[in-house]
C-alpha positions as CSV (number, residue, x, y, z in Angstrom):
1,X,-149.2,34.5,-197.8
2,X,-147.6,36.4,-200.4
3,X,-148.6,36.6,-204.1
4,X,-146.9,36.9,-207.2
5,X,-145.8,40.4,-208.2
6,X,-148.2,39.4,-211.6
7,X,-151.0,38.0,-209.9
8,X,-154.4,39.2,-210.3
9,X,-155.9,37.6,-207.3
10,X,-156.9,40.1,-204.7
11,X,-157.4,42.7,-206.8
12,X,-155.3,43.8,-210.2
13,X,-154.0,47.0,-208.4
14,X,-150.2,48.0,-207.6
15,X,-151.3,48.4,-203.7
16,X,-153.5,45.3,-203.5
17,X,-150.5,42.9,-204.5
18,X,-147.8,45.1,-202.1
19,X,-149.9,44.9,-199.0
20,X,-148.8,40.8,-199.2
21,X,-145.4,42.4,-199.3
22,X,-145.8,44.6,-196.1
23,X,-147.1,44.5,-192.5
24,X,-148.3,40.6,-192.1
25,X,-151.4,41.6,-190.2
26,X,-152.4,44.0,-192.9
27,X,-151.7,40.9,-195.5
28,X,-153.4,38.4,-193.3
29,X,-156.9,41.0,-192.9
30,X,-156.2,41.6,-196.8
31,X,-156.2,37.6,-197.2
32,X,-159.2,37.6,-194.9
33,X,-160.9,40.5,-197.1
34,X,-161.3,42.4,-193.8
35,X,-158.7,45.5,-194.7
36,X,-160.5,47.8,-196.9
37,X,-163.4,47.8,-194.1
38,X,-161.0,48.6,-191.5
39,X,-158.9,51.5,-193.0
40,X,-160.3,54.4,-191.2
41,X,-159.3,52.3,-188.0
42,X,-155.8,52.2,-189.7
43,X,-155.8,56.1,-190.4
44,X,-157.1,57.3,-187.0
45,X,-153.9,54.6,-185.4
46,X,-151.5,56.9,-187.5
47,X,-153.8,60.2,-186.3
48,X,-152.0,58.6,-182.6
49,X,-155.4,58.3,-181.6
50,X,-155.6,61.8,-180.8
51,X,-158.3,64.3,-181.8
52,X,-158.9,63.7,-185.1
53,X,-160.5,67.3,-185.8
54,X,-157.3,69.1,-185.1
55,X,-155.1,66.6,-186.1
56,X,-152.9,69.2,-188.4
57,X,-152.1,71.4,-185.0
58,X,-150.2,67.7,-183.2
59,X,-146.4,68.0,-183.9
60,X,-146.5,64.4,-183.1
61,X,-149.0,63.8,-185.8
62,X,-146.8,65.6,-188.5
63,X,-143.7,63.1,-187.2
64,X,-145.7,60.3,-187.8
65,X,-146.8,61.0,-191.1
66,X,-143.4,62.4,-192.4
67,X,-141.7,59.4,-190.9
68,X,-144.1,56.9,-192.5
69,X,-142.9,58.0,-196.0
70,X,-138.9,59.5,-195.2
71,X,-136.5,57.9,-192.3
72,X,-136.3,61.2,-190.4
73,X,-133.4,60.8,-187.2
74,X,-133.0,60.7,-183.5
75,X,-136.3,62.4,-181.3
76,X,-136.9,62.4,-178.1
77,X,-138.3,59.1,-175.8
78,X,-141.3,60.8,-175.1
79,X,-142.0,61.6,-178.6
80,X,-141.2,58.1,-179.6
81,X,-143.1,56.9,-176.8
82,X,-146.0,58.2,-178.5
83,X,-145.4,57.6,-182.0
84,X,-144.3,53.6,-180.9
85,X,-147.5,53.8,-178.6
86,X,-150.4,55.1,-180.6
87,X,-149.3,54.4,-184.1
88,X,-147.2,52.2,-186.2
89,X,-143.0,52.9,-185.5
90,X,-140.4,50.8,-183.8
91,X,-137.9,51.6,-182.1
92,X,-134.3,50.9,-183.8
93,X,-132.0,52.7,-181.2
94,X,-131.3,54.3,-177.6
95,X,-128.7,56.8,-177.2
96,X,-127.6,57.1,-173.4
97,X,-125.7,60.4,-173.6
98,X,-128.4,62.0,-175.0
99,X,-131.5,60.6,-174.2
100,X,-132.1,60.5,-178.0
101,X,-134.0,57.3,-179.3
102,X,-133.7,56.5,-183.2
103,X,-137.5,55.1,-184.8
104,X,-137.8,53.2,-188.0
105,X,-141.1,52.6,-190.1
106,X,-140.9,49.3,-191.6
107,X,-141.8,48.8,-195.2
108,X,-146.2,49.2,-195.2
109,X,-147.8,50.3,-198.8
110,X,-150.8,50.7,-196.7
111,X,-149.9,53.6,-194.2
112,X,-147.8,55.2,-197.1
113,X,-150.6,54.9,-199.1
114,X,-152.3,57.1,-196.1
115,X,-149.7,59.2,-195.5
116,X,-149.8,60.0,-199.5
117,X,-153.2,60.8,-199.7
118,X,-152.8,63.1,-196.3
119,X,-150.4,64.5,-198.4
120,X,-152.8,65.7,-201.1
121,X,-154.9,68.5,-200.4
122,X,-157.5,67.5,-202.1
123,X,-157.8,63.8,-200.4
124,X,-161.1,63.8,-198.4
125,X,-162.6,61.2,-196.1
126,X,-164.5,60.4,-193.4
127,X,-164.2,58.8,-190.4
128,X,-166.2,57.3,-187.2
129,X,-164.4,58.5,-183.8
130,X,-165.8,57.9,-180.0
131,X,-166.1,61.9,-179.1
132,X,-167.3,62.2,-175.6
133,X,-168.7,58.8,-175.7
134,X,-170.8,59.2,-178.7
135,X,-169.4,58.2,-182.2
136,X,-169.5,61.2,-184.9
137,X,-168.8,61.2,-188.3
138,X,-165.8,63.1,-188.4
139,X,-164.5,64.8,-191.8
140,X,-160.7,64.4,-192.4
141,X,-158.9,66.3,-195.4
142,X,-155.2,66.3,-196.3
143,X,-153.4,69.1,-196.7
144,X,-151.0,70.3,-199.8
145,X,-147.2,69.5,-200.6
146,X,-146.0,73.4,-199.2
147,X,-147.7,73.0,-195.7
148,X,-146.6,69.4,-195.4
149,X,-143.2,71.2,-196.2
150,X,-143.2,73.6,-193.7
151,X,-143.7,71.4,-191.1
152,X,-141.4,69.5,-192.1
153,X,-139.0,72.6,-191.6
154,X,-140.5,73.5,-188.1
155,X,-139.8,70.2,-186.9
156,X,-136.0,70.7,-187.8
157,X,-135.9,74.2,-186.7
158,X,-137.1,73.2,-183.0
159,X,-135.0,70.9,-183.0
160,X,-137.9,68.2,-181.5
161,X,-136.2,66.0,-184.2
162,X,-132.6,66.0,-185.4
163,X,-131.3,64.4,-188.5
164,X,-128.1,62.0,-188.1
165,X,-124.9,63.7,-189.6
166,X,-125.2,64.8,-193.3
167,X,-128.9,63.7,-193.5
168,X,-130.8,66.8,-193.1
169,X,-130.4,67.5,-196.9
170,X,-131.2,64.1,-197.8
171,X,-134.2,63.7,-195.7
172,X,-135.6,67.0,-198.0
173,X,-134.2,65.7,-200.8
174,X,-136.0,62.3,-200.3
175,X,-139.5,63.9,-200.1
176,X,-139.3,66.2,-202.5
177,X,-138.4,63.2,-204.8
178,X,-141.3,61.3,-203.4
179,X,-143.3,64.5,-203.9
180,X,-142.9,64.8,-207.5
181,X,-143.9,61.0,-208.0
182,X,-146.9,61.7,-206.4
183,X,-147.8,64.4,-208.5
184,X,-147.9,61.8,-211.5
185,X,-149.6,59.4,-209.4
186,X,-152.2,61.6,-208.7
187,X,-152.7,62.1,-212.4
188,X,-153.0,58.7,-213.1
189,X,-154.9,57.7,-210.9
190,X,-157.5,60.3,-211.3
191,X,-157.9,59.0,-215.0
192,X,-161.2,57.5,-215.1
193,X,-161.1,53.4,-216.0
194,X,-164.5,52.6,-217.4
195,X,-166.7,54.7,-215.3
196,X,-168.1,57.9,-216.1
197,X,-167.9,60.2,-213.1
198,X,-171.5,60.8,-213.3
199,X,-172.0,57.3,-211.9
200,X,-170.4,57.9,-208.8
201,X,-172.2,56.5,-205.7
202,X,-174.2,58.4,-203.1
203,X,-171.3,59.1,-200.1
204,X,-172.2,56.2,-197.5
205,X,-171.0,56.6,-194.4
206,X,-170.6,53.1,-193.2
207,X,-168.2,52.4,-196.3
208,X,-164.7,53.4,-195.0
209,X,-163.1,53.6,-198.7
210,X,-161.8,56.4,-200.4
211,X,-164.3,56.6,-203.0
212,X,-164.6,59.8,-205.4
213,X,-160.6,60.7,-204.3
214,X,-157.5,60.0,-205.7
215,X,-156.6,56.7,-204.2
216,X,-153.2,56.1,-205.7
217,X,-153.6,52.4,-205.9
218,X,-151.2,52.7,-209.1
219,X,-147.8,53.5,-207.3
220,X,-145.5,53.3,-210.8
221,X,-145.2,56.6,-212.7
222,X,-143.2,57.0,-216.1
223,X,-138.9,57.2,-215.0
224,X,-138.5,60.4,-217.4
225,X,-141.7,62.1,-216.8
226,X,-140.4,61.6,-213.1
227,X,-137.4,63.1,-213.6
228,X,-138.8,66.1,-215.7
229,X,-140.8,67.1,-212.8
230,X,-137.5,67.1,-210.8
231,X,-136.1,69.6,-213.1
232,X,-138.9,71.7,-213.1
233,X,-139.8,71.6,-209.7
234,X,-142.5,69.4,-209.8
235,X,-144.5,71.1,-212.5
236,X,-145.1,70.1,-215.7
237,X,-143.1,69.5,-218.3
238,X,-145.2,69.4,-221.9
239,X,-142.3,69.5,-224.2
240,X,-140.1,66.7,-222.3
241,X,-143.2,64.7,-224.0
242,X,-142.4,65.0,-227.3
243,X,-139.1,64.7,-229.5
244,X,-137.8,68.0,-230.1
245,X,-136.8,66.9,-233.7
246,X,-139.2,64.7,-234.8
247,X,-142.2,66.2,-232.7
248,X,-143.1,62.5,-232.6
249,X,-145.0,61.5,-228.9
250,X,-142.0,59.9,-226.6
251,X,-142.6,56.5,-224.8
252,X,-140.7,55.6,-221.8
253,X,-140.8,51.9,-220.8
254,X,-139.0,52.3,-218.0
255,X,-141.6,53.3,-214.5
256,X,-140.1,53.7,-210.8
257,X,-142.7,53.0,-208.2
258,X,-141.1,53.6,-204.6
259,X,-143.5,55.2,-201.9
260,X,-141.2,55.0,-199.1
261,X,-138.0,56.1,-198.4
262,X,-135.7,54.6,-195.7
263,X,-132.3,55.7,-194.1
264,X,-129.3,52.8,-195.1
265,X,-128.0,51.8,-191.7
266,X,-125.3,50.5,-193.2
267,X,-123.8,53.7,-193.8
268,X,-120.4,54.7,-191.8
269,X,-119.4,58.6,-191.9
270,X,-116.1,57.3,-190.2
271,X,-114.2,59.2,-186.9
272,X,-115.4,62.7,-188.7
């Protein structure tokens, strides 16, 4: 059941017309209006079903959200025994000399819609968990760009995952890129659309939306305000706005959208 990149059935939003173009059981509960009621179930499967609480102290945790949004490498079977397990990866490959086993995260605007907002320190929600048999209301806050970053860099250094040949700068290259797009779609979609933020809704527990937060439903962001913030490392750039000569606003037509970034396994190195 897929719609029209145009259509306005579903919802008018960038993410509600690319979850038809995702995981099919994500389109069929979409279809079935049952998705938005079941995204804290989604978020606490890419949590590996662990303790939610302490979530940011798994190493596993951090593989699976990193891996949701950047093709990583090669990890170990028991790590991708877990991650294959508990949350959403596949596994692509099995090396027998090493024991090394290769995942892949498939196309999903919904978990990298997840794995942006746990990306964004200032994402907050909250979440129903079994904790000793009783079910708490447990709060769950992302965490910012430089601590997502520096695990990122202890997962390398420990070696618990290893990039294929020539890919470790890519794979930080790759987020940082996805980094600075979500700095503009955070902007964006922070902009209030016909609601004054006065209005905002007592926080009700038994509605598992992200309401109140930045919920980057818009995943397009303006090609040269995009690459402005990769010149400037990711901050932002007030004269690339406006014509140096004429002092006139400049418009870009031109958007890029992608959320996700996956490894090309086409790719040959050769007998280097």
């Amino acid at each position: 059941c897929c719609l029209p990149p145009t259509s306005m059935e579903h919802g008018a939003s960038e993410y509600a017309r690319a979850v038809y173009y995702g995981r099919p059981l994500f389109a069929v509960m979409a279809d079935a209006k049952m998705l938005d009621g079941n995204i804290a179930t989604v978020l606490e499967r890419m949590f590996l079903l662990e303790d939610v609480k302490n979530w940011h102290e798994n190493r596993n945790t951090w593989i699976n959200f990193l891996s949701t949004r950047v093709q990583m490498g090669q990890t170990t079977m028991a790590v991708t025994s877990d991650l294959v397990a508990k949350g959403y990866a596949n596994l692509s490959g099995y090396f027998e000399e090493t024991k090394a086993a290769q995942l892949a995260y498939l196309p999903d605007p919904v978990c990298a819609r997840l794995a942006m907002c746990m990306m964004d320190e200032h994402f907050a929600f909250k979440i129903k968990v079994k904790v000793g048999g009783i079910l708490e209301t447990i709060p769950v806050n992302g965490m910012g760009k430089n601590w997502w970053t520096s695990k990122l860099r202890e997962i390398f250094s420990t070696g618990l995952v290893r990039p294929e040949k020539g890919d470790f700068g890519e794979v930080i290259v790759a987020l940082y890129m996805l980094f600075c797009a979500d700095l503009l779609r955070k902007s964006t979609n922070e902009k209030p659309k016909g609601k004054d933020e006065d209005d905002d809704d007592d926080d009700d527990d038994s509605k598992k939306t992200m309401v109140k937060q930045p919920p980057y439903v818009q995943f397009s962001v303006s090609l040269d305000e995009w690459l402005h913030r990769l010149k400037s490392g990711g901050r932002v750039d007030k004269a690339a706005k406006v014509n140096p000569e004429t002092g006139d606003a400049v418009a870009c037509n031109v958007t890029v959208g992608f959320i996700q970034i996956c490894h090309n396994s086409l790719r040959s190195y050769g007998e280097s």
